[in-house]
N, C-alpha and C positions, 0 to 999 in steps of 0.2 A: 748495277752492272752484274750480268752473270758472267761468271770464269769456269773454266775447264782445264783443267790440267794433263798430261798424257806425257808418255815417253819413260814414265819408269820401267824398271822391270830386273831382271836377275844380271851379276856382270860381274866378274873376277877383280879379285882386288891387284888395283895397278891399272884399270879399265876405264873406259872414258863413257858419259850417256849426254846425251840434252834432252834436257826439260825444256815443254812448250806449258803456255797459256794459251787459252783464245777468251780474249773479253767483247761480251755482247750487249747489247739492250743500251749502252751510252755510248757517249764520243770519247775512245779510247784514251785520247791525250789531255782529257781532261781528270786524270788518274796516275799518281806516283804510285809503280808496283813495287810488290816484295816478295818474295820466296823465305819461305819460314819452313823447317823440319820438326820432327817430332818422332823418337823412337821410342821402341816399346819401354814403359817403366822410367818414364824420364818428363821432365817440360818443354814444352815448345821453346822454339827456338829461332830468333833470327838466325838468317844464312847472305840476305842479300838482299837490295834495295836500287832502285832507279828512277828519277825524275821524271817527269811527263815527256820532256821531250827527248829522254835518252840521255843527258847528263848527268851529273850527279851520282854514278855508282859506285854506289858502296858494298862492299863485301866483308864479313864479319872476320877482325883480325885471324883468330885460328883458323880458318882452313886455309894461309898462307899462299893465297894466290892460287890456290886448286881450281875455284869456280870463277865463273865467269857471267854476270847477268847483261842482258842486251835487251832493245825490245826494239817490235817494228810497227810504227804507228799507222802505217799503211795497210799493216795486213792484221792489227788488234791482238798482238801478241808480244809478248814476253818471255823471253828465252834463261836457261841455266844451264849453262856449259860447267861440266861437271868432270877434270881429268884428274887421274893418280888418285882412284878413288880407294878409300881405307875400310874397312871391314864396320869401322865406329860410324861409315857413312851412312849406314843401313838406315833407313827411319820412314816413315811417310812426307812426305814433300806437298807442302800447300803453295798455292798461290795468290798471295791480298794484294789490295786497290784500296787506295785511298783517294780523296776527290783533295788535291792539291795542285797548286803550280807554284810551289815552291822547288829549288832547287835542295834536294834532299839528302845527299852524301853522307855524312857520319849520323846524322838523325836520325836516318832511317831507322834502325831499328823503335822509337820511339812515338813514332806517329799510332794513330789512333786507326790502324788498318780496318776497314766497315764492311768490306766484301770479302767472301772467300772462296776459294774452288774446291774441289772436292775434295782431294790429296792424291799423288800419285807414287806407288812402292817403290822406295830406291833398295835392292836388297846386293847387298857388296858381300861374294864369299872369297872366300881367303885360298 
């Protein structure tokens, strides 16, 4: 499955963005997504997680309910609602697919993610 990712870009901190996916080349819901970050000088990072079929979402305890992941199986995509956003949110934002149908919730971040999209810049100024 290829991914693409799109919707970052520059945003004042306290600012709201969503991140989109679009997954291609397989049947989308045969795929638990995840949004992983990564800033400069640091390791990647879970941020969030969702089932094949939109249950399951998990969102990584510190950003305390900031983000928000969705996805629409209909249109092969995968959403990051991203508000009250903080300056340490800066980072490159990916988006992984794993071929599961399991119901993925606190897991998430531990699955064996096999596809990736490109990365999209979240850059948060203060």
């Amino acid at each position: 499955v290829q991914l693409q990712a799109s919707g970052g870009g520059l945003v004042q901190a306290g600012g709201s963005l969503r991140l989109s996916c679009v997954a291609s080349g397989r049947t989308f819901s045969d795929y638990g997504m995840g949004w992983f970050r990564q800033a400069p000088g640091k390791e990647r990072e879970f941020v969030a997680g969702i089932s094949w079929s939109g249950g399951g979402a998990y969102t990584a305890d510190s950003l305390n309910g900031r983000f928000t992941i969705s996805r629409d199986n209909a249109k092969n995509t995968v959403y990051l609602r991203m508000n009250s956003l903080k300056t340490e949110d800066t980072a490159v934002y990916y988006c992984a697919a794993v071929a599961t149908k399991q119901a993925m919730g606190p897991i998430a971040p531990f699955y064996d993610y096999n596809y990736w999209g490109q990365g999209t810049q979240v850059t948060v100024s203060s």
